[in-house]
N, C-alpha and C positions, 0 to 999 in steps of 0.2 A: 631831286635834292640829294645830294651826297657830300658828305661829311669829311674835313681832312685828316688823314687818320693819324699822320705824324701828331699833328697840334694835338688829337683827340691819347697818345702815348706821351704827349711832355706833358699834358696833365695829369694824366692819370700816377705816374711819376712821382709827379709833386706831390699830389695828395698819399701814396703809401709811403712816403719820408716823412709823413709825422705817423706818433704811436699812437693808435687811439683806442687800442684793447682792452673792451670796457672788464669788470670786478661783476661778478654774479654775488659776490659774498656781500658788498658795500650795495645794499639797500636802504643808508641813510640818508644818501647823496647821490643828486643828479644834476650832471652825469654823474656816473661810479666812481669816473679818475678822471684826473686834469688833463690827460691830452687831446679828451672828446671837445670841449671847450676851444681850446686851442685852432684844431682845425674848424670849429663851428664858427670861430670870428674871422681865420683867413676865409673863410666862404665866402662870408657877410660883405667881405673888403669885394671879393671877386666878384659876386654879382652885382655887384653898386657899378665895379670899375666896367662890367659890356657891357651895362645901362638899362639894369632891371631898378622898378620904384616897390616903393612900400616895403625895402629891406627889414627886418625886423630878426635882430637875435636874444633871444629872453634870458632868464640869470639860468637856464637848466641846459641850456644849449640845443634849445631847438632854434632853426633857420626859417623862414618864410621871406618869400618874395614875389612880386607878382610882373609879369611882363604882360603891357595892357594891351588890349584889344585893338585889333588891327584891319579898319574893315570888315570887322563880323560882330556887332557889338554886340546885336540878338540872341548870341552862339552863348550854349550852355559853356558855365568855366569850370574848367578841366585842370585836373591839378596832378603832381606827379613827384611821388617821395621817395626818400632813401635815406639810408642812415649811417653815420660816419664810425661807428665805433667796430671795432673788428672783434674777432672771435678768442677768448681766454683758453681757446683749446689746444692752442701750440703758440711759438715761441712768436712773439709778435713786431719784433723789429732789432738790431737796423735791419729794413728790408735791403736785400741786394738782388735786385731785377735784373734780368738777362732774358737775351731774345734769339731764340734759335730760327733764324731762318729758313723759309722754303724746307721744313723739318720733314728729314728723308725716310722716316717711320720705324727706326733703330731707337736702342736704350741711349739714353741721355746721360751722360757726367756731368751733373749739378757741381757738384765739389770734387777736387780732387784730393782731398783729408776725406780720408775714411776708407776708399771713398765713398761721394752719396748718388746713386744710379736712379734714375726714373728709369723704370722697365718696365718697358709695354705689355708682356705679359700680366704682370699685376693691374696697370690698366689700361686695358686694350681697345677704350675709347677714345682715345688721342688719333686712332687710325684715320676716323674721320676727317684729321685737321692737316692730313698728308699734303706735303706740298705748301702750307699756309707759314704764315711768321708768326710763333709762340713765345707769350711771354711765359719763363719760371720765372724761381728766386737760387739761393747758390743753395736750396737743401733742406738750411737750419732755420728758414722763420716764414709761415703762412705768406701769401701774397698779397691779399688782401682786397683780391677781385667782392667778395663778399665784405662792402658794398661798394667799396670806391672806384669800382667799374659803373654801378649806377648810379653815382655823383658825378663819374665824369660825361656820363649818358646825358644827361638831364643838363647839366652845364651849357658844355657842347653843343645840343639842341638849342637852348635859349640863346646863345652867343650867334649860332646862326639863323635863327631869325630875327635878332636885333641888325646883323646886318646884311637882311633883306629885306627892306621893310616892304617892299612887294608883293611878297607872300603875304594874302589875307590868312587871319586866325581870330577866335577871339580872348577871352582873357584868361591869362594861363597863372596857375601858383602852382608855386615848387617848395617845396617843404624836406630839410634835412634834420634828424632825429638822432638822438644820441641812445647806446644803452638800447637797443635791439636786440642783441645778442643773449643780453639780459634776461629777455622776454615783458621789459618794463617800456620801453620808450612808448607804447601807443597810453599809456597811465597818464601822461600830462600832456597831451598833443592836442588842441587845441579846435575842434573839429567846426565850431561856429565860427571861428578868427578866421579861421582858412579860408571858408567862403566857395568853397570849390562845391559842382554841383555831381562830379564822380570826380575820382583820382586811378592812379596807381602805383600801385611799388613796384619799383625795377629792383628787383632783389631776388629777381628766379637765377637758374642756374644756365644750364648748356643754351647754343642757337636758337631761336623757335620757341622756348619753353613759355605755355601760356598756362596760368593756374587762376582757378576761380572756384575749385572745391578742397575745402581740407579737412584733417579731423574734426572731428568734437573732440575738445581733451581735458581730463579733469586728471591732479596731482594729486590723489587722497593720501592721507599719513595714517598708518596700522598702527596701533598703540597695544602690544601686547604687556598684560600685569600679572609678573609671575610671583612666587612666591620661594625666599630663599630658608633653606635650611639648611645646617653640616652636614657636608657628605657624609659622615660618619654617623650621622641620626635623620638621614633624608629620607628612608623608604614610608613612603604613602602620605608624607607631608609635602615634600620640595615641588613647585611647578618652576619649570623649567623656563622661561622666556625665549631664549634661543631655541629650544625644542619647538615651543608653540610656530614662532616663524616659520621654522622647517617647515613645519606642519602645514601651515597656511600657504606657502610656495608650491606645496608637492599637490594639494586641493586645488590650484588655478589650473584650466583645460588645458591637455599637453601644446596641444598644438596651434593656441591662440598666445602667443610670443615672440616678438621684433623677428628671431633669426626664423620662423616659418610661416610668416605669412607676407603680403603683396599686393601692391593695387587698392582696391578698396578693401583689402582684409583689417578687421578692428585688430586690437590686442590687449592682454595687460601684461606688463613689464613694474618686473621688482629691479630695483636700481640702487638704492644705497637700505642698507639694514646698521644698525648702532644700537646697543647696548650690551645688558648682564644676565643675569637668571631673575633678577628682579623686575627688570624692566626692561623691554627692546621696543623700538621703533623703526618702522617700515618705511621705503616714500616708493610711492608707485603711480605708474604710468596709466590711465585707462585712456586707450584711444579708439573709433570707432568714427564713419564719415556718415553712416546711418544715424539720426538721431535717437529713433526708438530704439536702435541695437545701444547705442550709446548709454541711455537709460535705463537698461533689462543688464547692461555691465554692473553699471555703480548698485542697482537693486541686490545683483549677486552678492557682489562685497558685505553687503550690508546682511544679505541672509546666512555666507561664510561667519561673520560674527557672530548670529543666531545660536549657529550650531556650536559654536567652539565658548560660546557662554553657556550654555547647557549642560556643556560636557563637562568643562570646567569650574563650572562656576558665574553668576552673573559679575559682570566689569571686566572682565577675562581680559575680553578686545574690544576694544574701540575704533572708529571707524572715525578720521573728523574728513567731513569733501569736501572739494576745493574745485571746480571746477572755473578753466583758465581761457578757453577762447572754445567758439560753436564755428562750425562749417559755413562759412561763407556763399553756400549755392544757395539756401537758405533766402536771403538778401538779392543775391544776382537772381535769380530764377523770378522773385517777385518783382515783374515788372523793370527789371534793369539787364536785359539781353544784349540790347543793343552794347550798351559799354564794350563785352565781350568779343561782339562783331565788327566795332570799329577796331580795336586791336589787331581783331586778323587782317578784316581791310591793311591796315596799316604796313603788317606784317607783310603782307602778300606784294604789295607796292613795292617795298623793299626788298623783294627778290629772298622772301625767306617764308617758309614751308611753315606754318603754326604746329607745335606740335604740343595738341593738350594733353594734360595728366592731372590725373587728382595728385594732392602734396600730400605724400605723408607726413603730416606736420603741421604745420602752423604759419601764417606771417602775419607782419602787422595788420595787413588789408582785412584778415579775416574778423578782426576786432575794429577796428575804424566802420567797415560794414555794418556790423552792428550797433554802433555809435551814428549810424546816419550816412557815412560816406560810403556807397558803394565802389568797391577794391580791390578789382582783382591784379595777380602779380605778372612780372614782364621780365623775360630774361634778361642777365647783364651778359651774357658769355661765355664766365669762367667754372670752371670745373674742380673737382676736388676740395672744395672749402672746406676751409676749419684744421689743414694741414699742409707740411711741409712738401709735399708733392703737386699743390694745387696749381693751377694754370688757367692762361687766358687768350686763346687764339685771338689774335689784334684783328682780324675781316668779322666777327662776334662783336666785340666789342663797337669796332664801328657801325655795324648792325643795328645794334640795340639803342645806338644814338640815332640811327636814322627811322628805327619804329618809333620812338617818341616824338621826332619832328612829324612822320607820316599821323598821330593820334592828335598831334597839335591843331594839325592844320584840315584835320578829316573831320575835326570836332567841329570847325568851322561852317559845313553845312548842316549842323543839329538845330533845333530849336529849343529855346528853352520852354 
């Protein structure tokens, strides 16, 4: 089964010419902005028109559709998501796609203003794609591979076994989600509608990349209450709120922080701080793929308050947790392996090396897992997301359309 890769680049095309850069700020509305919506109904039109049934696009702009069983009716249904909104991290359109051919492993001139150079030195992962045809953009705006490389994965897939109907499978859903980026879209995704008995998200990154463990991650907010006086009549009255921060920054272990650790290392990470001497507020990261280490984190926090209410005074700090998605091995390890093992199968068919990694991070899967669907995620290709330098070797891309046909159709000897 191999995929044409031209058709499988004028779509993908099509889909990064609409804007669909969801709004982290706008959590009153879903989607965040209107152009998620937009490409949510050209979806709808697209899969009706290669002759997927049970279309369905609800008012938040989630996608569902289901291509019916095909000679394998007994075959557990297998379902396969992504999500259309792209990343608020860089500039988000008009996209201008360009394709460096047969690319000779030299720095790139994206633009010739400025100009704007890819150089391999900074990243010297692209080696790998020596000799392949690479899609950029001209410099100034994200690509958009994250995810509308795994919209075109999954499209692509279904269009070629609509017209194969030879290929036995059984019944497949595909689900497009808006507001990912967000960290909201799995909030209203539908997990009994779906009817899917596993899924996955194709929203991994480079070749090969199989994920089925992530952090545990919880968001807690530090609420430090200081107390203001005139500088000029402060000594032994004034607590300082920005001090106490400080304070609580310099107390988290040196070496448990984003820039030094790896792999399965947890960490806490302070990331925005806002206020006065009266009052400052924290937002912090605790992440950890151990669940117990995960728990003996957020307990720390909570004994750092202890001490700095003692010291200070009771109310000092406040501690409110938030915890945002658990480690999806969790869910896959009980009793759902195989999922994992038909991906490689699939992978392997496909002439592509599985290459697993824990995420440091998060995806949808790891919370639909938890909701009932076990989830784990599937490369689309592209590299660098979330910036103007990202890229998406076009022999990846067609890849990751032809592992989802290989999971389709592999699914077909399961039983339910």
């Amino acid at each position: 089964m191999e995929l044409d890769m031209d058709v499988m680049v004028k779509r993908f095309k099509d889909y990064i010419s609409f804007d669909t850069q969801s709004d982290e700020e706008n959590d009153k509305a879903c989607p965040s902005t209107p152009g998620q919506m937009v490409l949510s109904k050209h979806l709808a039109e697209e899969l009706k028109a290669i002759g997927l049934t049970e279309v369905d696009l609800d008012n938040h702009g989630y996608v569902m559709a289901t291509l019916p069983a095909n000679g394998a009716d007994d075959a557990p249904v297998v379902g396969f998501i992504a999500h259309v909104d792209t990343s608020p991290d860089a500039a988000g359109g008009p996209i201008k796609p360009q394709i460096v051919k047969e690319y000779d492993g030299k720095d790139i001139v994206l633009n010739e203003n400025g100009p704007i150079v890819f150089k391999v030195k900074d990243f010297p992962e692209v080696l790998k794609y020596k000799g392949q045809d690479i899609m950029f953009t001209d410099g100034t705006t994200l690509l958009g591979a994250d995810d509308k490389a795994g919209v075109t994965a999954i499209v692509s897939a279904m269009e070629y076994l609509v017209n194969h109907p030879e290929i036995k499978h059984g019944k497949i859903r595909v689900g497009f989600t808006p507001d990912e980026e967000t960290g909201r879209s799995a909030d209203l995704f539908d997990v009994e509608k779906f009817g899917a008995d596993f899924a996955y998200t194709i929203d991994g990154g480079e070749l090969g990349g199989l994920e089925y463990e992530n952090f545990n991650a919880a968001n807690p907010v530090i609420t430090f209450q200081g107390r203001s006086v005139h500088t000029g009549d402060a000594k032994g009255k004034m607590i300082n709120a920005i001090t106490l921060a400080a304070e609580w920054q310099q107390l988290l272990p040196a070496g448990d922080k984003p820039e030094y650790t790896e792999g399965h290392e947890g960490f806490f990470h302070v990331y925005k701080i806002a206020g006065g001497v009266e009052k400052c507020t924290m937002n912090m990261l605790v992440r950890d793929h151990s669940r117990q280490k995960f728990e003996q984190r957020k307990a720390y926090l909570e004994s750092m308050a202890d001490f700095f209410n003692k010291k200070y005074g009771e109310g000092t700090v406040t501690v409110t947790p938030h915890d945002v998605y658990y480690n999806m091995l969790e869910k896959i390890e009980d009793g759902n392996m195989y999922v994992v093992e038909l991906a490689k199968q699939a992978m392997e068919a496909a002439g592509v090396t599985p290459d697993v990694q824990p995420i440091r991070g998060g995806t949808d899967g790891a919370r639909l897992s938890f909701m009932g669907l076990p989830c784990p995620n599937i490369f689309t290709g592209g590299a660098n997301f979330h910036g103007r330098f990202e890229y998406l070797p076009l022999n990846s891309l067609k890849k990751a359309g032809e592992t989802v046909l290989g999971i389709a159709t592999g699914a077909a000897a399961l039983k339910k």
